[in-house]
N, CA, C and O atoms as CSV, one atom per row, in Angstrom:
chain,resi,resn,atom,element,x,y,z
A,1,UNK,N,N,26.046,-2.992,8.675
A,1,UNK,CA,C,27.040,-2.681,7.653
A,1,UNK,C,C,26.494,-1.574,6.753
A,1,UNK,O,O,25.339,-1.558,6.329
A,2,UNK,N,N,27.150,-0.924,6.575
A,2,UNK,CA,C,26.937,0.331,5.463
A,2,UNK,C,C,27.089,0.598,4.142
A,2,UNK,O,O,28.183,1.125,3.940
A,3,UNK,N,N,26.436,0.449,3.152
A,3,UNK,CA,C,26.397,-0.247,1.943
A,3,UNK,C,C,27.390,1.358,1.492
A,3,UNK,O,O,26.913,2.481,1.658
A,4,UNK,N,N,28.444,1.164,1.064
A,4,UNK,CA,C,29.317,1.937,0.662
A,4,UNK,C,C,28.900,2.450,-0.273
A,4,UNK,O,O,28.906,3.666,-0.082
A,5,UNK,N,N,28.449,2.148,-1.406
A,5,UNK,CA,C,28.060,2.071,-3.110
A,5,UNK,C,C,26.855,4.023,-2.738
A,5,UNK,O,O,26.987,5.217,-3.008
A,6,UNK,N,N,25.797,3.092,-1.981
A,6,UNK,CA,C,24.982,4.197,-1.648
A,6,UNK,C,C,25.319,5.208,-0.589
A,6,UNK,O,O,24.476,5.841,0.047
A,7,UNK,N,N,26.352,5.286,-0.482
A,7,UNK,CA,C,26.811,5.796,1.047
A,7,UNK,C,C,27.766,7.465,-0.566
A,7,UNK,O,O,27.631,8.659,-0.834
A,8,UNK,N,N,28.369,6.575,-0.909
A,8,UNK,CA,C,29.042,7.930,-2.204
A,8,UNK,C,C,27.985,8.158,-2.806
A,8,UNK,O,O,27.597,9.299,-2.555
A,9,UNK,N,N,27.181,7.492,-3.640
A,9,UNK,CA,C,25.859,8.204,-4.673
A,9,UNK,C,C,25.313,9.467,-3.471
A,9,UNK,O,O,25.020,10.596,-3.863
A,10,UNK,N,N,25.223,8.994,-1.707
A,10,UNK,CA,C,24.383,10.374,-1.413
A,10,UNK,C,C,25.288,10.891,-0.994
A,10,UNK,O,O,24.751,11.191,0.073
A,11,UNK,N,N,26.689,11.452,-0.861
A,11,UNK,CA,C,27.319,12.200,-0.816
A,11,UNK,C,C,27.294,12.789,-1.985
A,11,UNK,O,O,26.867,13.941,-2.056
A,12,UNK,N,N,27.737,12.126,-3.101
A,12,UNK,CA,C,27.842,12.976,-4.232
A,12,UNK,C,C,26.332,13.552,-4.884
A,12,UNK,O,O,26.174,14.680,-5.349
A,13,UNK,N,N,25.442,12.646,-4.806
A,13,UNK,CA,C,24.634,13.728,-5.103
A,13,UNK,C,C,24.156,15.338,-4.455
A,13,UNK,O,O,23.394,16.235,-4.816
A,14,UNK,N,N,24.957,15.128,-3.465
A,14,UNK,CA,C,24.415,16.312,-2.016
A,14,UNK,C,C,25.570,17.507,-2.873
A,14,UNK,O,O,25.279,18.612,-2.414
A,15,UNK,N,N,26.403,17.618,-3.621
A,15,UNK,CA,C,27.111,18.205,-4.147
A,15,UNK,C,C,28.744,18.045,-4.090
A,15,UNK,O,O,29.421,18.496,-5.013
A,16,UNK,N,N,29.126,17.627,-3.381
A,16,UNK,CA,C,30.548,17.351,-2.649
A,16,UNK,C,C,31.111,15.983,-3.337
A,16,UNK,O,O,30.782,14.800,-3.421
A,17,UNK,N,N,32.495,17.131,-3.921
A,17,UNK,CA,C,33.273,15.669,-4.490
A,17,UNK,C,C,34.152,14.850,-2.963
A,17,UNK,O,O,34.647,15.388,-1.972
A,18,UNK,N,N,34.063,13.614,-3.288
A,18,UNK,CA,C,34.119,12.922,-2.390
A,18,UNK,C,C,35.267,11.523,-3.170
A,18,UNK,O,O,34.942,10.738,-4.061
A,19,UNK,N,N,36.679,11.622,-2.415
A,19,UNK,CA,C,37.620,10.155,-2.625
A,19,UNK,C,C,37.032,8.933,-2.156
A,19,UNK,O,O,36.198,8.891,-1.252
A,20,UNK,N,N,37.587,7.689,-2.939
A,20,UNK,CA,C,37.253,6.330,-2.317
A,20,UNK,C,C,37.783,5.885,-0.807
A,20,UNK,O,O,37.427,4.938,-0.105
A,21,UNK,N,N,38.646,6.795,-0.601
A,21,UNK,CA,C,39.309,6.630,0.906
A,21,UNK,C,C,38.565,8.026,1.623
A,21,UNK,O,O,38.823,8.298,2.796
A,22,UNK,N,N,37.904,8.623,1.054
A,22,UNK,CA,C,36.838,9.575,2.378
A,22,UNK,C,C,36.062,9.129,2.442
A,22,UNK,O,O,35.514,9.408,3.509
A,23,UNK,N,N,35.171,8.026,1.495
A,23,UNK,CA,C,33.578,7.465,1.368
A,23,UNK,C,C,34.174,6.504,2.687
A,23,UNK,O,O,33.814,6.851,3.812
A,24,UNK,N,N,34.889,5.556,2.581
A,24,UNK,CA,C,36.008,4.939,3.695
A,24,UNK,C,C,35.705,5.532,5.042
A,24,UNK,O,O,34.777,5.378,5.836
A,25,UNK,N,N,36.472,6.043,5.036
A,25,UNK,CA,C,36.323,7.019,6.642
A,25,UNK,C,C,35.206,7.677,7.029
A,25,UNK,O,O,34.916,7.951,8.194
A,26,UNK,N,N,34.612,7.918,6.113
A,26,UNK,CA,C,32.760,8.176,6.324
A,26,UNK,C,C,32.213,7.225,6.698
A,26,UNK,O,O,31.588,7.343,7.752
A,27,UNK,N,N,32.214,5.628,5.867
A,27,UNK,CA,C,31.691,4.911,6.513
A,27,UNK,C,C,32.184,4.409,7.717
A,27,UNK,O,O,31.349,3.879,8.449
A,28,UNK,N,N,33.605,4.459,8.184
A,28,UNK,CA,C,33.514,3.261,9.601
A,28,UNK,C,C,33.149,4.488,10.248
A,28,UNK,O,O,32.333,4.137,11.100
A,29,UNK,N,N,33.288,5.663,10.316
A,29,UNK,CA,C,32.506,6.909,11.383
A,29,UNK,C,C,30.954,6.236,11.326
A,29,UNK,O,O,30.546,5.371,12.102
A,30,UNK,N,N,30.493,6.602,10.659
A,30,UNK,CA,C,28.872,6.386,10.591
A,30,UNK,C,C,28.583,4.752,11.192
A,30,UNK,O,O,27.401,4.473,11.394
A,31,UNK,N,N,29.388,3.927,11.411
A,31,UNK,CA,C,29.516,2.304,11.680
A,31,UNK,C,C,29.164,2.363,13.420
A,31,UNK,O,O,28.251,1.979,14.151
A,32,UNK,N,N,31.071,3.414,13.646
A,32,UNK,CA,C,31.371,3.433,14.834
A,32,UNK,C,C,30.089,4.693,15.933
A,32,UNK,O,O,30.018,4.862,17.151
A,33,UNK,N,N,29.558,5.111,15.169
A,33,UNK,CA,C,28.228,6.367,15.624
A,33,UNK,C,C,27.270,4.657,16.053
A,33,UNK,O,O,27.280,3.992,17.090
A,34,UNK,N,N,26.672,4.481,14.964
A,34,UNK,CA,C,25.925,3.320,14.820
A,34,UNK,C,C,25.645,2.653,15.996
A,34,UNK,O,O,24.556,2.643,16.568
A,35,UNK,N,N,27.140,1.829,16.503
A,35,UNK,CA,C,27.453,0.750,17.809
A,35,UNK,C,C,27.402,1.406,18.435
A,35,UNK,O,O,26.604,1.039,19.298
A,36,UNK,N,N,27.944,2.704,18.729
A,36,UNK,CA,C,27.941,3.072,19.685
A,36,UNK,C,C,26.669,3.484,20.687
A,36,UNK,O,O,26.677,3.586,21.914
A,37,UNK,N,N,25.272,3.742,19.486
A,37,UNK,CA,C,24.135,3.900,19.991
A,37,UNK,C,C,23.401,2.429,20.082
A,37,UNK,O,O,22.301,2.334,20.627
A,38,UNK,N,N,23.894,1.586,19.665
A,38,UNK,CA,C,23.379,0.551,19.733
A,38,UNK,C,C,23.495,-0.062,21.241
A,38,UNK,O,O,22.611,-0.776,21.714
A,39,UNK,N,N,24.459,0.229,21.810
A,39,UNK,CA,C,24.890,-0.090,22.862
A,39,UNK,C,C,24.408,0.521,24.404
A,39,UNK,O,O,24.569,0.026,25.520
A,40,UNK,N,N,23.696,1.906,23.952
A,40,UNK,CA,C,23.394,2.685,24.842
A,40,UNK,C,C,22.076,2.360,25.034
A,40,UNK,O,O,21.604,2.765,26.097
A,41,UNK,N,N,21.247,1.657,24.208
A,41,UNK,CA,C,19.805,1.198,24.737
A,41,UNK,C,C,19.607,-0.187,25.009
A,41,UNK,O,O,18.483,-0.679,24.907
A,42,UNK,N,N,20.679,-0.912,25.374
A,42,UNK,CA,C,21.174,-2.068,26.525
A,42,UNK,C,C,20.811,-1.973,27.550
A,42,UNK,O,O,20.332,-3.000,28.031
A,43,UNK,N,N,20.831,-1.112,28.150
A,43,UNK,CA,C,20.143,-0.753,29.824
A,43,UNK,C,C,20.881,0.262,30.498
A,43,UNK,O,O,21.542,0.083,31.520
A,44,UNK,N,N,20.718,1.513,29.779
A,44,UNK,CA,C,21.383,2.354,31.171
A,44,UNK,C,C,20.135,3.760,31.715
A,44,UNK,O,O,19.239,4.182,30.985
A,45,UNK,N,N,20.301,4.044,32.541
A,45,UNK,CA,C,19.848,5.394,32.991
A,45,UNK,C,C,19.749,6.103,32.358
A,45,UNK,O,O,20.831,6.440,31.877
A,46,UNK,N,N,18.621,6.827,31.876
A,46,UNK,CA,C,18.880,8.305,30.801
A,46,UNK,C,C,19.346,8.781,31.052
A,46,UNK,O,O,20.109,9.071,30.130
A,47,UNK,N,N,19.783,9.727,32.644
A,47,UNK,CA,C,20.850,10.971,32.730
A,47,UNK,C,C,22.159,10.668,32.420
A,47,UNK,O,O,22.920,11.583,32.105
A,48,UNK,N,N,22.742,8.906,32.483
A,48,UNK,CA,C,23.907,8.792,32.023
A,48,UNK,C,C,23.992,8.274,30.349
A,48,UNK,O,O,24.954,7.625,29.938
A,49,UNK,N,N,22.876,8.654,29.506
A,49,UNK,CA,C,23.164,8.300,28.474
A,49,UNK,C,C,24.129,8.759,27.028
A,49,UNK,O,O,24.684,8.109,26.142
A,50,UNK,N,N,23.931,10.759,27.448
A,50,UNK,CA,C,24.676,11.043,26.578
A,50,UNK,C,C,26.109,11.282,26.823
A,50,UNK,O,O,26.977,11.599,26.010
A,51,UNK,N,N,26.218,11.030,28.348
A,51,UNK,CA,C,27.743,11.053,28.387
A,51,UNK,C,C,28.378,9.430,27.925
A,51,UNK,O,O,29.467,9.320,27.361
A,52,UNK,N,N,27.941,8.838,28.097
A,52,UNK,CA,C,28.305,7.207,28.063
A,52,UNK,C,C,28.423,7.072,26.497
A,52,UNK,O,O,29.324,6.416,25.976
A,53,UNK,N,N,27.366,7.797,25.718
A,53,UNK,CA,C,27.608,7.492,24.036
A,53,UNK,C,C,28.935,8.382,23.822
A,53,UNK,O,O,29.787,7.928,23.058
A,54,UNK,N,N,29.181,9.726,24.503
A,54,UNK,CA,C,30.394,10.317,23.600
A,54,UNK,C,C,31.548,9.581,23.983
A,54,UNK,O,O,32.471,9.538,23.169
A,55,UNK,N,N,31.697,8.853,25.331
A,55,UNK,CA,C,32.632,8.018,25.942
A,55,UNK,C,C,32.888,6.924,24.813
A,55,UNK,O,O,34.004,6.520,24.483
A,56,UNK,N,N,31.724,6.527,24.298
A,56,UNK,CA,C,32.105,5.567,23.180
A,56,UNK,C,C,32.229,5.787,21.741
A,56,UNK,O,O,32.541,5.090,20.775
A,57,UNK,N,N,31.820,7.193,21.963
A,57,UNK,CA,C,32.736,7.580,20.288
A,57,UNK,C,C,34.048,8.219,20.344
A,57,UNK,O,O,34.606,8.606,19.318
A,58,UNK,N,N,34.537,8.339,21.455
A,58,UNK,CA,C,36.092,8.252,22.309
A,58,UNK,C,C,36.556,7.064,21.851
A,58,UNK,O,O,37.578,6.892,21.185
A,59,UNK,N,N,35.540,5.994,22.339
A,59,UNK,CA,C,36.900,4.629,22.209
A,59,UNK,C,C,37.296,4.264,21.223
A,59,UNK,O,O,36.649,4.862,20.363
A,60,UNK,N,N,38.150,3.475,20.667
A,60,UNK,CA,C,38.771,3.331,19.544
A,60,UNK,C,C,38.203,1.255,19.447
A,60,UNK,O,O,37.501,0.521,20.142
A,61,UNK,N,N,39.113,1.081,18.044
A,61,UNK,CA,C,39.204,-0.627,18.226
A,61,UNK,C,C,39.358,-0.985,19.227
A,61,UNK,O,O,38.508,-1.736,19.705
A,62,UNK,N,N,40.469,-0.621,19.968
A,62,UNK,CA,C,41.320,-1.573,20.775
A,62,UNK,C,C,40.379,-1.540,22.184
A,62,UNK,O,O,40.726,-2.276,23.107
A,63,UNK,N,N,39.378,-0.818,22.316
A,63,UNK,CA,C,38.737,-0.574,23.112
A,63,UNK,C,C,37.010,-1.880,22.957
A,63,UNK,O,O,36.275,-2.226,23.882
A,64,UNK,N,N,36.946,-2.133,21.989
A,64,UNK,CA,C,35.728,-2.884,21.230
A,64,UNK,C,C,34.904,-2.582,20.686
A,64,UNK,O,O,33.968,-3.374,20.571
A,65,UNK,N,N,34.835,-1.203,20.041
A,65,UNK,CA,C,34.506,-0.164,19.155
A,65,UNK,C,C,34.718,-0.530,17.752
A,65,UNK,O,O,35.789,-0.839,17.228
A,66,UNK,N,N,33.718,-0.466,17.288
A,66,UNK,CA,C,34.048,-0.849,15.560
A,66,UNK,C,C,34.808,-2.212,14.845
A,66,UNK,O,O,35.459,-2.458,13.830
A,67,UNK,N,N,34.409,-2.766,15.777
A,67,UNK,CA,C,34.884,-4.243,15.529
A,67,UNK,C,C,33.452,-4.982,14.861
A,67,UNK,O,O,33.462,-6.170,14.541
């Protein structure tokens, strides 16, 4: 989980004004990045690894992504 609170302090300190609904969508991106690498050192082949992670920053919820 992505502590939201500190997730805006380092946006905003980096210079960039930033809404409570972009800190939002920043975090489930950075969530759904997250699982998705989490998932890739489960057991696969290195040559199929970086296609298999962008495949899963393709998938959505409904897929079992960011759940």
């Amino acid at each position: 989980m992505i502590d939201r609170a500190a997730l805006e302090r380092l946006i905003v300190e980096s210079g960039v004004h930033i809404t409570s609904g972009e800190v939002e969508a920043v975090a489930r991106s950075l969530e759904r990045i997250q699982q998705a690498a989490s998932r890739l050192v489960q057991s696969l082949p290195f040559d199929e690894t970086a296609e298999r992670f962008y495949r899963l920053l393709d998938a959505g919820p409904a897929d079992g992504i960011g759940q």
